[in-house]
N, C-alpha and C positions, 0 to 999 in steps of 0.2 A: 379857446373853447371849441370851435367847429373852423373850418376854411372860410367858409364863404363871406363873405363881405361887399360893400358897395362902392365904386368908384366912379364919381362922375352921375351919380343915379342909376347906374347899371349893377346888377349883380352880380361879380366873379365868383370863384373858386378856384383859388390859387389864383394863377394869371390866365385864367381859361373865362370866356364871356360866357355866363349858363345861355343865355340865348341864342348863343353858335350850336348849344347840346340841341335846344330846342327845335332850331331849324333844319337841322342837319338829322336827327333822329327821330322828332316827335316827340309824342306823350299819351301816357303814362312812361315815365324813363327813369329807370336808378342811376346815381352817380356820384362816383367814388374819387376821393382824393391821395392819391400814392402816397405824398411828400405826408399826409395828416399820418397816413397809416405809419408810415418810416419812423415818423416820428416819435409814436405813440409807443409801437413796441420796441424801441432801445431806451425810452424813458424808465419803462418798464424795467427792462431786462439789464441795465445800467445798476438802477435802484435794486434790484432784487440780489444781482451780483452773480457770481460765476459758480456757487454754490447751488443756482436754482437752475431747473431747468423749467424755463417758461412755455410755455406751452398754450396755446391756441385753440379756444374752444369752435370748433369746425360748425357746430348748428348757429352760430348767430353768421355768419356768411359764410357759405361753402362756395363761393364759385374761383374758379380752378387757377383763373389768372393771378388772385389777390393771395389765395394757398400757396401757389408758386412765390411772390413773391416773399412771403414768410417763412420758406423752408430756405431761401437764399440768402436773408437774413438770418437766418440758425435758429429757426424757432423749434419747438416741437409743436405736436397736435393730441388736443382732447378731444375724441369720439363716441359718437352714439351707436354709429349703424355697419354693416358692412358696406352702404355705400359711400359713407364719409370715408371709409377704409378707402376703397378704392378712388374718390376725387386725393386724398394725400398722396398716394403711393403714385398718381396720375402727375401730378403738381409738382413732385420729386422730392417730397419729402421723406425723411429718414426714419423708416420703420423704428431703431434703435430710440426715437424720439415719440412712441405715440404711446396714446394711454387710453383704452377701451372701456370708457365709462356707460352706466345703462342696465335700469332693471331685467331686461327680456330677450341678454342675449339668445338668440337660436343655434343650437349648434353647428349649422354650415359658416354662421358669422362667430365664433370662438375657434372654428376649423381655420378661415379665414384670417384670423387675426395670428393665431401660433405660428401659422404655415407662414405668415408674410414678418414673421420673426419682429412681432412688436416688443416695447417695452415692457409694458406693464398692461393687466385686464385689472382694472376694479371691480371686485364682485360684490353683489347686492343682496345675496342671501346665501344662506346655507344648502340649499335648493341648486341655485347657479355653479357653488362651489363643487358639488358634485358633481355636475354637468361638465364641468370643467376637464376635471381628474379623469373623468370616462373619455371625453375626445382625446385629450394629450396621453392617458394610455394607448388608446389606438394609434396614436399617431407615434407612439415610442418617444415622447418628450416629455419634458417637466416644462409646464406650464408656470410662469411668471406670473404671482397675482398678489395685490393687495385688498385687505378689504376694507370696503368703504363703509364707514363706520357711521350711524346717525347719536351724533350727539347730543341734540334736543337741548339748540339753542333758536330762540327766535331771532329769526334776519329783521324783524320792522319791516316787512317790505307785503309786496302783495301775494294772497294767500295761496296764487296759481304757480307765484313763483319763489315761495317759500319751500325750501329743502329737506330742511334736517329741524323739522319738528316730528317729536315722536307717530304722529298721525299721520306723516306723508310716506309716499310709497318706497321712498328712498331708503339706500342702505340699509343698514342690521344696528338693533336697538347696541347704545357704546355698552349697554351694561352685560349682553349676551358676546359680545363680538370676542373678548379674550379664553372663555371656554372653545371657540370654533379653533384659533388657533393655536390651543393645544391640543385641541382632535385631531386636525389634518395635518399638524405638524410634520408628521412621518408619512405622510402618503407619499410615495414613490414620484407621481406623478405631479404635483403640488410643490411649490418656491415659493414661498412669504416671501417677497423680499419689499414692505412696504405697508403705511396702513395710509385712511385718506377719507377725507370729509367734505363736502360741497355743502353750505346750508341756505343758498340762495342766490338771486339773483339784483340786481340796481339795487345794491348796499351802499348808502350815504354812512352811515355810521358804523365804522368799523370795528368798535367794542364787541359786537357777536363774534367778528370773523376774528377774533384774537381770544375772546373764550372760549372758540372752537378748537384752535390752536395749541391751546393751554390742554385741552381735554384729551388731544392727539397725544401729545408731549405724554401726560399721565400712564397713557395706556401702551405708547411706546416705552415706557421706562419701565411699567411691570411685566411688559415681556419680555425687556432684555434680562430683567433681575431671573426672569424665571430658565430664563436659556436659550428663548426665542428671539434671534438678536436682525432687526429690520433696516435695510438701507436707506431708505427714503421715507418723508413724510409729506404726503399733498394732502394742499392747505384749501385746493379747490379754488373758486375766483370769484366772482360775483362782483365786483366794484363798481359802481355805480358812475355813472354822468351825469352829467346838467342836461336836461332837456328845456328844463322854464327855471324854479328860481333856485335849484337843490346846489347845495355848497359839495360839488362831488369834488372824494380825497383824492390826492395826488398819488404819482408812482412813489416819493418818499414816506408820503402817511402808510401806505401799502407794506411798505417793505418795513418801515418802523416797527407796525405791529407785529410783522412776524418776526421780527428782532429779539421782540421783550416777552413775547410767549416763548420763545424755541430757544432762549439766550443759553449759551455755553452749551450747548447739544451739538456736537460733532455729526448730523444726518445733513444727508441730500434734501433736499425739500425742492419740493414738485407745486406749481401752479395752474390755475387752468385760467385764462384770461379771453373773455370773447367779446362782449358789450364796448367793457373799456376802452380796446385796442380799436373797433370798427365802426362804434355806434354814432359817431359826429362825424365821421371821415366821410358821411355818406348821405345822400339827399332824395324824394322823391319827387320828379318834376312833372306838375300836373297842369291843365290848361280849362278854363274855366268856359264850360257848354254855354249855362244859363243864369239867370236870379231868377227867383219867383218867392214872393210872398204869399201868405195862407191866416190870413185874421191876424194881422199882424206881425205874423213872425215870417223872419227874409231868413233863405236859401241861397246857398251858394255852390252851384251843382258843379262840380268839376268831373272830368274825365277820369279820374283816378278814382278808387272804390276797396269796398273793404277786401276783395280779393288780391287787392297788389298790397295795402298794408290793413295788415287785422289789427292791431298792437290798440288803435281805438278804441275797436269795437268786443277786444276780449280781454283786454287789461283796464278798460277806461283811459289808455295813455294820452299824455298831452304831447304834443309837437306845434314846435313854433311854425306858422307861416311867412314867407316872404314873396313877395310881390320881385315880379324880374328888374322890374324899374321902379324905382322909388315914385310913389304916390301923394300928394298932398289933397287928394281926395279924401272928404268928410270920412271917418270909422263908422261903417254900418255892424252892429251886434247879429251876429248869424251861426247859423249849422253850415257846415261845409260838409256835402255828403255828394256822394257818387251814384253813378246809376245801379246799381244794385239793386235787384227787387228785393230787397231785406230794409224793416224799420231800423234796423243796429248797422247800416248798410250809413255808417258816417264816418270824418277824417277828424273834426274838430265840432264841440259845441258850446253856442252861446257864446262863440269868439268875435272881439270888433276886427275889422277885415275893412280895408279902402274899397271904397266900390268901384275895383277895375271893371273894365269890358271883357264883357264874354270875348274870347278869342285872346286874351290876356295869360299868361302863366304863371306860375309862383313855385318855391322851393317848398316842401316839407324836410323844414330838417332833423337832424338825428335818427335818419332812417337805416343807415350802414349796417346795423346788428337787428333782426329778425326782422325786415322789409320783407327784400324781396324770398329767403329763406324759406318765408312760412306765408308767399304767397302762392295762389291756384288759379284755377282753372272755372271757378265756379259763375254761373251763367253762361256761359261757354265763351269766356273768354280769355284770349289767347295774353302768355304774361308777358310784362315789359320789357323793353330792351335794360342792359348794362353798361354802364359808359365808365372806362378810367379818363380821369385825368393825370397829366405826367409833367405840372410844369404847367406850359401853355397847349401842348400836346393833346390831342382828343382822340380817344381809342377805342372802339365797343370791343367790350370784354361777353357779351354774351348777345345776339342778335334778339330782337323782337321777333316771338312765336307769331305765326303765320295760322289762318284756318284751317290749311293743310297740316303743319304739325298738330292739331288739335284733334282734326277727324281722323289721322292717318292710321293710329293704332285699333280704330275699330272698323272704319272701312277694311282695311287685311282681313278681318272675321266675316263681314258684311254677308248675309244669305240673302237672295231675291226671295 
């Protein structure tokens, strides 16, 4: 399920003591498990078979170390930005392997993407599709593109991270998307060579992602009949994990369903996998300031805050705590919230928690996939270190921001 575990009353990760991370780096600190990651994505890409190409969704962890080591396992990469473009192409991964997903490409980042000879751009509208055709003329190329098609199936999941309902901003309704490509069929500068659906994200029940599939299959087979004949089909990713009690499916449940949607279909088929593969491999280590109670109700202030993880305080998400040392101290029911001047400015609520001493630390786990990603800067403070583990090995993969990295970009403007 995740690494970490207890031995002796202590808490590892792998064979690594988190309280060597602790002492050695501090907190607020992220930290990641290599051997969990290794493991995850050959589970995957085992199960999926030498017909897919798996491919790594770069927004739930983009730092450069963990990218490298997935391009050297042979992964590819699903992106949003031109800067994810350039953390891959940094990492050493293989242009030949990426897939440029995202409503709002700009055209410096679709310039970006042709010129650095990607796979595939998934396009989101009829709009982008244009936009497309006009750079790759300019640029005297034919442009590589599928489109991502909104099938208008509900993920079950939550409403921020629901995809492919017809009311999201995503993709092109499936019912418009086969007239687009027999319009640009013939554009000079335009290559269909793909179609492709995302409808969500921590999918437990993989029934949607397999009527997605089925819907892809449909509208790939009326365009081969019609003459428009597509190499690949991505299926998108979304799979879910255990955070508390969710029965998340396996890399064979995965692959099962796109078996029995896609069966006897001779295409490629493309995934994008990003939660799955990093979301348990990774932890946030916080250290406990204060308790304070207010008419009854106990606080458990920790160093950590919705700035280093949002996933709280903008999904409602649950994450387990753990204690560095195991406690047989009484369960006090509590908020565990950070200093943040924000009342949404929390880690956990209403959770029983041992009442260690301030100066005490604990794991949040399941932080790996949109931690540290979708943390900031906000109250000015500076973001957390990253720590690999390798084994018993301890490695910072991205140092803790300093004040000076913080104020440095605006002191350079700074007028007396």
């Amino acid at each position: 399920m995740h690494p970490f575990h207890y031995r002796a009353g202590q808490l590892y990760v792998d064979d690594c003591l988190v309280s060597e991370i602790v002492e050695r780096y501090g907190t607020p600190c992220y930290v990641y498990s290599e051997l969990y990651l290794r493991e995850r994505y050959h589970a995957f890409a085992h199960a999926l078979g030498e017909q897919t190409l798996t491919c790594y969704a770069v927004k739930a962890n983009s730092n450069l170390h963990l990218l490298r080591r997935l391009a050297q396992w042979g992964a590819g990469f699903d992106i949003v930005s031109a800067g994810e473009l350039a953390r891959v192409l940094r990492a050493g991964g293989d242009p030949k392997k990426i897939v440029f997903s995202g409503v709002g490409k700009s055209r410096d980042e679709i310039h970006a993407a042709l010129d650095a000879g990607i796979f595939c751009l998934n396009v989101e509208s009829a709009a982008e599709l244009e936009r497309i055709a006009e750079v790759a003329t300019k640029m005297g190329l034919r442009a590589p593109v599928a489109l991502r098609v909104n099938p208008d199936v509900d993920p079950g999941t939550h409403k921020y991270i629901a995809t492919g309902l017809k009311e999201s901003k995503f993709g092109i309704p499936i019912a418009a998307a086969e007239a687009l490509y027999r319009r640009a069929a013939e554009w000079p500068s335009i290559a269909f060579i793909g179609v492709a659906a995302h409808i969500g994200s921590q999918l437990i029940d993989l029934q949607p992602l397999g009527a997605a599939a089925r819907r892809l299959r449909d509208l790939y087979e009326r365009l081969r009949d019609s003459g428009i004949t597509l190499r690949h089909i991505d299926c998108g990713g979304g799979v879910g994990i255990r955070y508390h009690e969710e029965n998340a499916p396996s890399p064979a449940d995965y692959a099962a369903v796109l078996d029995t949607a896609l069966a006897g279909l001779q295409v490629r088929r493309v995934v994008e996998l990003g939660r799955s593969l990093v979301g348990n491999a990774g932890a946030l280590l916080t250290t406990v300031e204060y308790w304070k109670k207010n008419e009854g109700k106990h606080f458990c202030v920790v160093d950590a805050a919705m700035n280093d993880l949002l996933r709280p305080s903008l999904y409602g998400a649950w994450h387990e705590f753990l204690p560095l040392r195991q406690s047989d101290a009484p369960l006090r029911d509590c908020d565990i919230v950070g200093p943040v001047c924000e009342s949404g400015d929390f880690l956990a609520k209403n959770r029983p928690l041992p009442a260690i001493a301030a100066g005490e630390s604990l794991a949040i786990l399941g932080a790996g996939a949109y931690g540290f990603a979708m943390s900031s800067q906000y109250n000015s403070r500076p973001r957390a270190a990253e720590i690999l583990v390798q084994g018993a090995e301890i490695r910072c993969i991205r140092r803790r921001e300093t004040l000076a990295d913080l104020l440095g970009p605006e002191e350079d403007c700074l007028v007396d």
